[in-house]
C-alpha positions in Angstrom: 69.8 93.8 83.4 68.3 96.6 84.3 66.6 98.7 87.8 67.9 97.6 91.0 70.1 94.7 89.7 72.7 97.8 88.4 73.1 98.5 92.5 74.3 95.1 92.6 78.6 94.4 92.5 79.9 92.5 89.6 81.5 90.5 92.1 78.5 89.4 93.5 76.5 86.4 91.9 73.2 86.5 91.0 71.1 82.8 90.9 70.6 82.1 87.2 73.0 84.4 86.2 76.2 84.0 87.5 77.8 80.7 86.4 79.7 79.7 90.3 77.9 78.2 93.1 77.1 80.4 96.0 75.1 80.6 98.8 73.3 83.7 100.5 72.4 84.4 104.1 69.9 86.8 105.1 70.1 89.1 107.9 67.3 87.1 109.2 68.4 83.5 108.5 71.9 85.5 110.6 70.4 86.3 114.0 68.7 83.3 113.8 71.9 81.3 113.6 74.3 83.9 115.4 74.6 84.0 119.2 78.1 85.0 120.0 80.3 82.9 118.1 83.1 84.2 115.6 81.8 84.5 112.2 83.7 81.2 110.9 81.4 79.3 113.4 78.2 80.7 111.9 79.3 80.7 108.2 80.3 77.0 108.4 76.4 75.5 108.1 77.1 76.2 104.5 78.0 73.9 102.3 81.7 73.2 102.0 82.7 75.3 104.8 84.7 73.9 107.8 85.7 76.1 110.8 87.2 75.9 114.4 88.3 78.1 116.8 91.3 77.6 119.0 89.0 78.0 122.4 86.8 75.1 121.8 84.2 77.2 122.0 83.7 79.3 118.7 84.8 82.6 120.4 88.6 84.6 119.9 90.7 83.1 117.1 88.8 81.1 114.6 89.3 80.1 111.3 87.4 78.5 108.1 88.2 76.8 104.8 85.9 76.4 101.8 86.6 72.9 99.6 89.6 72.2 101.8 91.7 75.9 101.0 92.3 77.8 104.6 91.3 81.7 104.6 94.8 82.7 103.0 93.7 81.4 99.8 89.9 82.9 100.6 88.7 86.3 99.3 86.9 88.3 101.8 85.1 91.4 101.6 83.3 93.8 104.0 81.3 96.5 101.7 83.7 96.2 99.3 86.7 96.4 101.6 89.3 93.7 101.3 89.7 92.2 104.6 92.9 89.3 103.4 96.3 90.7 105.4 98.3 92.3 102.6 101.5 90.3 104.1 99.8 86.5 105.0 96.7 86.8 103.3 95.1 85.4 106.3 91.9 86.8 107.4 91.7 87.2 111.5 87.9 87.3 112.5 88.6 88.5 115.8 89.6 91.4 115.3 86.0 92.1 114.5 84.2 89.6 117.2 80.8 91.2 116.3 80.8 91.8 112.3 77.3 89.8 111.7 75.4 92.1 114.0 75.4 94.5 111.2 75.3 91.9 108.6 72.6 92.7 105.8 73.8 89.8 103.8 76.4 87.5 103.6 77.2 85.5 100.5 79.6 82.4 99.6 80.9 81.8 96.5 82.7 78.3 96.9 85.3 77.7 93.7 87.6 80.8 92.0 84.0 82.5 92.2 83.4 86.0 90.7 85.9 88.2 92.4 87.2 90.9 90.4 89.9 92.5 93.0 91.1 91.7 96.2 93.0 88.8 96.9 92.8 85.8 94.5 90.6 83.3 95.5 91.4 79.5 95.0 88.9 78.5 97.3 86.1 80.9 97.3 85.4 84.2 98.1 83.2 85.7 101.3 81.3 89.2 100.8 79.8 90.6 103.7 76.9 93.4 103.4 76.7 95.7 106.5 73.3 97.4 107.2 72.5 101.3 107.3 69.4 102.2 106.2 65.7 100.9 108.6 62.5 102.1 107.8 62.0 102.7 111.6 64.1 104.6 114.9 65.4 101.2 116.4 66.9 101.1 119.6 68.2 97.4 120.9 69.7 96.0 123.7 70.7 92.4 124.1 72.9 90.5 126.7 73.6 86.9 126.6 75.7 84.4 128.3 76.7 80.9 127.8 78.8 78.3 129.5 82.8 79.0 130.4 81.6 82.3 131.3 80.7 83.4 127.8 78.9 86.9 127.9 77.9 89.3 125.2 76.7 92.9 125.5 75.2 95.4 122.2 73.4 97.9 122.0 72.8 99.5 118.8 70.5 102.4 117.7 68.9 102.7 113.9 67.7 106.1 112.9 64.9 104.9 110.6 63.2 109.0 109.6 64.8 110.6 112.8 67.2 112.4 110.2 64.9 113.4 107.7 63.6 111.0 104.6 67.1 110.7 102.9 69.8 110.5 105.7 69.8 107.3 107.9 72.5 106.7 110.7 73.5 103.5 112.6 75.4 102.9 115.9 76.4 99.9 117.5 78.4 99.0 120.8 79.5 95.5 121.4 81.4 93.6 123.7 81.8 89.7 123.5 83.9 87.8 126.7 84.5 84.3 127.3 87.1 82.0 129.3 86.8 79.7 126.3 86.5 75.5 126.5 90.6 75.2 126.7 92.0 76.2 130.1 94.3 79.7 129.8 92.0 80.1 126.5 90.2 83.7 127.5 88.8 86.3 124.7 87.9 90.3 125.2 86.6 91.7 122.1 85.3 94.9 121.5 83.4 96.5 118.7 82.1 99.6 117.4 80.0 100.0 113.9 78.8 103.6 112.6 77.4 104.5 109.1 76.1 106.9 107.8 74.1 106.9 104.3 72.7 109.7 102.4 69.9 109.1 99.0 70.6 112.0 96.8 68.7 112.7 93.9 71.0 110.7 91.6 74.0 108.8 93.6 73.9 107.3 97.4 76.8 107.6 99.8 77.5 105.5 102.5 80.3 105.8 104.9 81.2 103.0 107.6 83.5 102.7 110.3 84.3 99.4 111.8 86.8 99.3 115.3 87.8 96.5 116.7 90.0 95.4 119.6 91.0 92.0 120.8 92.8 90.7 123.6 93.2 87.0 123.5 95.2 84.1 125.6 96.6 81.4 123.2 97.7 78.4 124.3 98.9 76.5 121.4 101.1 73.7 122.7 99.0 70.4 122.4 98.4 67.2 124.4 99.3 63.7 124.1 97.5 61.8 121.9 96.7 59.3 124.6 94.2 62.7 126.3 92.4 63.4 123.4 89.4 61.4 124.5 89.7 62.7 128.4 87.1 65.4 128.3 89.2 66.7 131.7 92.8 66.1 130.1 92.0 67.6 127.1 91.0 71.2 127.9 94.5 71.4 129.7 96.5 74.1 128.7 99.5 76.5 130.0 99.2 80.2 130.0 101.5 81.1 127.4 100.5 84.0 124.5 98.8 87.0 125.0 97.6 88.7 121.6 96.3 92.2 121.5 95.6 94.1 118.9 93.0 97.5 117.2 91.9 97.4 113.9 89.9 100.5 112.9 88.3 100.1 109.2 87.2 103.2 107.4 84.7 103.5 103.9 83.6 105.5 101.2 80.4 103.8 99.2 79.5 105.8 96.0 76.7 104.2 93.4 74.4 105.9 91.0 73.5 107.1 87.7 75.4 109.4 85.1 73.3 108.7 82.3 70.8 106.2 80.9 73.1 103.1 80.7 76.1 104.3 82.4 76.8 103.6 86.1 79.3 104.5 88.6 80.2 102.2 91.6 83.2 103.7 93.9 85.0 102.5 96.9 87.2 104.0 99.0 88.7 102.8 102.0 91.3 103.2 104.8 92.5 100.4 107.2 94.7 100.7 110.2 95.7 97.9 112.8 98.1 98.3 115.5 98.9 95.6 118.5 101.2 92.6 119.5 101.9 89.1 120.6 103.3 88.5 124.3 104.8 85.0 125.6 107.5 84.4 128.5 109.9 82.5 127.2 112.9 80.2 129.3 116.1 79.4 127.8 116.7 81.3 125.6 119.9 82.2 124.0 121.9 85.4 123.1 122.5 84.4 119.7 118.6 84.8 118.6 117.7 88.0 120.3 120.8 90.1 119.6 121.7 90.5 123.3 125.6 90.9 122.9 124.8 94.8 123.2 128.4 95.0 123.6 129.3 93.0 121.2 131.9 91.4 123.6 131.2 87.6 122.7 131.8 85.4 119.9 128.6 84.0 117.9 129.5 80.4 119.5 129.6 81.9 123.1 125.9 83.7 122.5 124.6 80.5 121.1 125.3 78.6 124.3 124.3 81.6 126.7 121.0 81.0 128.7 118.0 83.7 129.9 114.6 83.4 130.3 112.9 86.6 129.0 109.1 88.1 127.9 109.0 89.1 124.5 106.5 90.8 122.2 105.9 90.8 118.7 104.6 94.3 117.3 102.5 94.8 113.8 101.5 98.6 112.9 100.3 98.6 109.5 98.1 100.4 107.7 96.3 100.4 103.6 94.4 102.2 101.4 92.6 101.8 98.2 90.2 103.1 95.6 87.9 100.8 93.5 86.0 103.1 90.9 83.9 100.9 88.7 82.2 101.8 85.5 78.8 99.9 84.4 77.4 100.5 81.0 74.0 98.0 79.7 71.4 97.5 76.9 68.7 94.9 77.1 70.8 92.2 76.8 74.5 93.5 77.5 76.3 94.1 80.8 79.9 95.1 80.5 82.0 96.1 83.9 85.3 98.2 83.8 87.0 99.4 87.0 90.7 99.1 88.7 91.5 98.7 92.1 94.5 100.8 93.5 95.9 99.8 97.4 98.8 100.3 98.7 100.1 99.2 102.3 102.8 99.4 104.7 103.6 97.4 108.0 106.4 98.0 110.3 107.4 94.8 112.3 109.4 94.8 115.5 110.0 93.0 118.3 111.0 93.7 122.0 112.3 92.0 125.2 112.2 92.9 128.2 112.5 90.8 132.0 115.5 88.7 131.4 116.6 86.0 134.2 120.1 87.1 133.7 120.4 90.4 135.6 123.6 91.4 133.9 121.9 92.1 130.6 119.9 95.3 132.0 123.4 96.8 132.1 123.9 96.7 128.7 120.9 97.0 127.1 118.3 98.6 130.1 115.4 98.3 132.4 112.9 99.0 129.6 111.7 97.0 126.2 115.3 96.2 124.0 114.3 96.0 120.4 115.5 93.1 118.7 114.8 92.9 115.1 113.0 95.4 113.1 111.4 95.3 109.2 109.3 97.4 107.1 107.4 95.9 104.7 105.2 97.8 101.8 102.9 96.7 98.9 101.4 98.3 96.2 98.7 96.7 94.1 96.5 97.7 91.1 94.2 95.2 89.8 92.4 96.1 86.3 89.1 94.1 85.9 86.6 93.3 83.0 83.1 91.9 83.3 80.9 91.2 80.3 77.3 89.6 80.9 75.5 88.5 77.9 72.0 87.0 77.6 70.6 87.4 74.4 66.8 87.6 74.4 64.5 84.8 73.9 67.4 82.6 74.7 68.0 80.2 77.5 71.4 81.1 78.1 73.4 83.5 79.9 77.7 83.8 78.8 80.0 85.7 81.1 83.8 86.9 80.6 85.8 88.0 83.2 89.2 89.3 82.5 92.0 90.4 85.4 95.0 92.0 85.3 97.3 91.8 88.8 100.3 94.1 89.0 102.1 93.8 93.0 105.4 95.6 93.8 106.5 94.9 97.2 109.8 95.5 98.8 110.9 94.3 102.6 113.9 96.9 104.0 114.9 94.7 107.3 117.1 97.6 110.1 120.7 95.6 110.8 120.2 95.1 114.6 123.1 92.6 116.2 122.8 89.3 113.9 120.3 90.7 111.3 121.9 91.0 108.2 119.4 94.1 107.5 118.0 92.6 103.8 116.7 95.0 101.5 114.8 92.9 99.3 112.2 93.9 96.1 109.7 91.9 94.2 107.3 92.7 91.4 104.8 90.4 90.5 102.0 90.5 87.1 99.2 87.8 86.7 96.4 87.3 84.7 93.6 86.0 85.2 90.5 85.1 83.0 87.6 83.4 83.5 84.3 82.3 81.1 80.9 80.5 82.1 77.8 80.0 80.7 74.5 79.5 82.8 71.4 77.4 81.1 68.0 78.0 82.3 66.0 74.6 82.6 62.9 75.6 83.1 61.5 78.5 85.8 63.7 76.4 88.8 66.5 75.1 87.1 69.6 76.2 85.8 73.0 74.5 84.9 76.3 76.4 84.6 80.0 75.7 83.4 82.5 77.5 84.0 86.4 77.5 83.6 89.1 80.2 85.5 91.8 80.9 86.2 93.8 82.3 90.1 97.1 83.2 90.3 98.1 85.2 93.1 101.9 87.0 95.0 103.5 84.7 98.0 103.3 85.4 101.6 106.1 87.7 102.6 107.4 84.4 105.3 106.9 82.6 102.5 110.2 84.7 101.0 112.2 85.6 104.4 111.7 85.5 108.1 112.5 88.4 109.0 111.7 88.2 112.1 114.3 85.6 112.8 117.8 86.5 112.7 118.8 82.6 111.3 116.9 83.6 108.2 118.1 84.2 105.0 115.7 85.3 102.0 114.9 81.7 99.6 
């Protein structure tokens, strides 16, 4: 329990001590296995992970599930960061196209795992280690390309002992393109990493910053059944979304000594996204976009009246949080305290512009006309315990972790035509406690038990679609 094992999270398992089953990749055993695919594609030669990617191809939208739960029900983590959308809970890889290029480690924990804060994990939980520190000035450059006009470009530069013997710096640049298997299927992702990291005498600070763009064509309307095995038939798709969107992730690491068996772990982070959905839509009536500006119609009339119009759906949200942690041990005693504090806000809105019907720029104008609009915030503070006990001379390890979730979250929707402008609050308090035990068999072999329990706050859609004016909170 003691030296370099203190650096390590209490979220993070450790093989013969940590009673869940997990897997680690090394930064090694990662550019081995990494080309240019989404990180679900890589991840998923893991035991119990399935992925796919809507181009066919592994690049732009792709997903994963671990034992059969999808990424809403999935902790992830970069350095601590939560990555899960405060409002879905989903987890959209391609915001970040190039995240394993700085990958140090990866692990999975498959189960309810050993997450202490974040989102609640049914499934399992993905932490994701991003590199800083060489022992060498690196400089790469690597291009690649791959069928349907897949290309990647990165360069990245490592400072190694260009900045002295206790400040290291890391740069990348990436760009990832591909027209994807699916026809109208394309992905542009950009990506930026910097960090910084500083050894002082008693604590290390690191700061990172992740940015990330995306701009993706969707095509999500399917084929007959009959195509599925006609390898020409099968990639055929309309041009129909465009998604766009910039995701800039900011954060503080703090970890050292404040006395002989006291440590302090801190996290600090910032996260702001910002971007849209596009699709041209035909036949589309009055009713559902609120484009009686003159209120001159009844609701019957609007429901039968017909444009065809381009509409986007806009996301600007942004969250912060703090995660101090607070590690005291003996020789045969860890125990963990710490509290995570986020909160988050999202304003929703959505716009319409090149209507069919020329009468309708008239009344509501030659520029985007904003249909609905919501604001949604969040504020969580998760309270964690972990106690590690492995009495010496003993072949067994026990572990306790105890969680306390506390959400408030309120949804103020702006009354725009049809929408009834709801004003709707929630509070939500779980906890959540888990035990284990790990038995060492031998130097090789170890068995572990273990029993938890997840409980975690719906999906705001879940509740009310507020983007549609039909919808009524349940």
């Amino acid at each position: 329990l003691e030296g370099d094992e203190i650096n390590v999270s209490a979220s993070r398992a450790v093989l013969g001590v940590t009673p869940v089953s997990f897997s680690n990749l090394s930064a090694k055993e990662i550019e081995t296995r990494y080309s240019a695919e989404d990180a679900p594609m890589v991840l998923s030669t893991e035991p119990g992970i399935w992925s796919y990617s809507e181009s066919g191809n592994g690049t732009g939208y792709s997903y994963l599930s671990i034992r059969g739960f999808d990424q809403s029900r999935i902790s992830v983590m970069l350095d601590g960061v939560p990555l899960n959308d405060n409002e879905s809970h989903q987890v959209y890889w391609v915001d970040h196209g190039d995240i394993l290029a700085d990958a140090q480690n990866v692990q999975i924990q498959r189960g309810i795992g050993n997450s202490l804060y974040g989102s609640s994990a049914f499934g399992g939980s993905i932490n994701v280690n991003s590199q800083i520190a060489s022992d060498k000035r690196e400089i790469d450059l690597s291009i690649g390309s791959g069928e349907w006009k897949t290309k990647r470009y990165r360069t990245r530069y490592r400072s190694g002992k260009d900045l002295g013997e206790n400040l290291n710096m890391t740069l990348r640049v990436s760009n990832i393109s591909s027209d994807g298997y699916r026809n109208n299927h394309s992905s542009k992702q950009n990506g930026m990493f910097f960090g910084l990291e500083h050894l002082g005498a008693r604590f290390t600070n690191q700061f990172r910053a992740l940015i990330g763009h995306e701009n993706t064509q969707l095509s999500w309307d399917g084929i007959h059944m009959n195509d599925i095995e006609d390898r020409a038939k099968r990639r055929l798709g309309s041009k129909a979304y465009t998604d766009d969107f910039l995701q800039q992730v900011y954060s503080v690491n703090t970890y050292g000594k404040l006395t002989k068996n006291i440590f302090l772990r801190n996290v600090s982070y910032l996260v702001i996204g910002k971007g849209y959905y596009e699709i041209a839509k035909s036949g589309q009536n009055y009713y559902s976009y609120n484009l009686d500006g003159n209120n001159q119609y009844t609701d019957l009339q609007e429901q039968n009246m017909l444009t065809d119009l381009l509409r986007r759906k806009w996301i600007k949200n942004n969250y912060y949080g703090l995660v101090p942690t607070f590690t005291w041990t003996s020789d045969q005693l860890r125990v963990d305290i710490g509290v995570e504090m986020r909160f988050y806000t999202g304003d929703h809105f959505g716009e319409v512009t090149n209507f069919s019907n020329p009468t309708l720029y008239s009344t509501l104008g030659e520029d985007w006309y904003r249909y609905y609009q919501y604001l949604a915030k969040k504020n969580s503070i998760t309270s964690f315990t972990h106690f590690l006990w492995h009495p010496q001379n003993q072949p067994f390890t026990l572990t306790a972790d105890f969680q306390s979730q506390k959400h408030h979250w309120t949804l103020n929707q702006k009354t725009i035509g049809h929408a009834s402008g709801h004003s709707l609050s929630a509070d939500w308090d779980f906890f959540n406690p888990r035990l284990g035990m790990v038995w060492a068999i031998g130097d090789s072999m170890h068995v572990f038990v273990n029993w938890g329990k997840s409980q975690k706050e719906p999906a705001d859609n879940q509740i009310i679609q507020a983007d549609d004016v039909w919808s009524a909170p349940v």
